[in-house]
Phi, psi and omega in degrees: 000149169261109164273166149233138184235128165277125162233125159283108183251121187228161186277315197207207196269302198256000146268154253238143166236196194228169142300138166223142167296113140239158167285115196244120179225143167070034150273123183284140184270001141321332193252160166330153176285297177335316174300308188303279222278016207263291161343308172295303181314314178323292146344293205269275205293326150291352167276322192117339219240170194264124179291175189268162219218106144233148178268150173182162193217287181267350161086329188252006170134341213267330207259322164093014188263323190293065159238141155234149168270126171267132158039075141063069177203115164320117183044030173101177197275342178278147184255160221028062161209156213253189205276327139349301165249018169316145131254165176257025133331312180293349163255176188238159171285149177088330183304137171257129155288130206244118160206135192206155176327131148322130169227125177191132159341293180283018184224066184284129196278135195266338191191144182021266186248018184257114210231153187276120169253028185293354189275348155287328155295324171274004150310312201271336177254006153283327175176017163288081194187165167227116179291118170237150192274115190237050192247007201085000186242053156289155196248128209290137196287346171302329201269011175256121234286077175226161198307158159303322201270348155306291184303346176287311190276354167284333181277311163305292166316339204274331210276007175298143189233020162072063192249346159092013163301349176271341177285292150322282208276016179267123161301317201278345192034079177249145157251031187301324199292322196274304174336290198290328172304324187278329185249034155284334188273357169239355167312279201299348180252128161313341188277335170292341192300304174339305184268010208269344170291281184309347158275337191271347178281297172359273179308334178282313173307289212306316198302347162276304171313314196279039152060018164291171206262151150316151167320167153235343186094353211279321176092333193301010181269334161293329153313303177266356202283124159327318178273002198063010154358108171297169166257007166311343185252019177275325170307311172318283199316340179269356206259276187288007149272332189281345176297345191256346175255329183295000000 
């Protein structure tokens, strides 16, 4: 395939970037979006020219660092699936690609398409944790009872991979979704219930201090989310803040 590809580039946090145009010849619709933009980079250092700047890591689905907005869509066109296992099957010969940073305040760009998501670790070091006693006398979590579709769904909330597609496709860059997931996986289990006032104001708090935006109600963060995040746990979550405040 022949593309045109639009990138958004920028040098640092505080200079200001563009769009720049290249042209792509002799993309397999075999390969990876990541394979492709690896082919570009190439291309551009062999030129002589500043490689595209993207974060990525495991390549497989798990880790949540390869985001981009494709043609104003979290990780593309394909649903669940994140950019990484994205392929350009999913494109025509002849297409131009759009492709530029999660754009939000609290995800601010550190280089092209690389943007600081640290504000999600500290959402998650507000109180995504369960203190447990590893002094030897732990109580092996099989002999403790719980329902299935509790343990499923806590297991469903747990596969969020923080990768910030609900933010980006939120008018609002809101982060309830990711917010809400992490403190669903301990909601719903007994070993959470101890902490459980003090994780959801916590987390709630910190989520605010990093500027993310209110819910809209809109659902598009479950549309694009890669994992299928329900939006039931933005519901939990409003549940056990207001229980945590009353």
């Amino acid at each position: 395939m022949k593309l045109t590809l639009k990138i958004w580039r920028q040098a640092g946090p505080e200079a200001k970037g563009k769009m720049v145009t290249y042209p792509l010849d002799g993309v397999d619709g075999d390969m990876s979006f990541l394979e492709m933009m690896d082919i570009l980079n190439e291309e551009l250092v062999n030129k002589g020219e500043e490689p595209v700047e993207f974060d990525h890591d495991c390549r497989e689905g798990i880790c949540g660092s390869c985001n981009m907005m494709i043609n104003g869509q979290p990780h593309g066109p394909q649903k669940l699936t994140t950019t990484c296992q994205l392929h350009m099957r999913k494109f025509n010969d002849g297409d131009t690609i759009t492709i530029e940073p999660w754009r939000a305040a609290a995800f601010p760009v550190i280089k092209d398409l690389i943007v600081d998501r640290s504000s999600f670790d500290r959402i998650q070091q507000a109180g995504a944790y369960v203190s447990v006693n590893t002094s030897g006398n732990t109580q092996d979590a099989n002999s403790i009872p719980i329902e299935k579709a509790k343990a499923d769904e806590a297991f469903h909330s747990a596969t969020c991979i923080g990768c910030g597609a609900c933010v980006a496709a939120c008018k609002n860059a809101s982060a309830m979704l990711f917010t809400s997931a992490k403190v669903s996986q301990y909601a719903l289990l007994p070993q959470g219930e101890i902490e459980a006032t003090d994780r959801v104001q916590n987390m709630v708090r910190q989520m605010d201090i990093e500027g993310f935006g209110n819910c809209t109600n809109t659902g598009a963060c479950m549309i694009e989310c890669p994992k299928g995040i329900k939006l039931e746990n933005i519901a939990r979550m409003n549940s056990e803040y207001l229980k945590a405040n009353i």
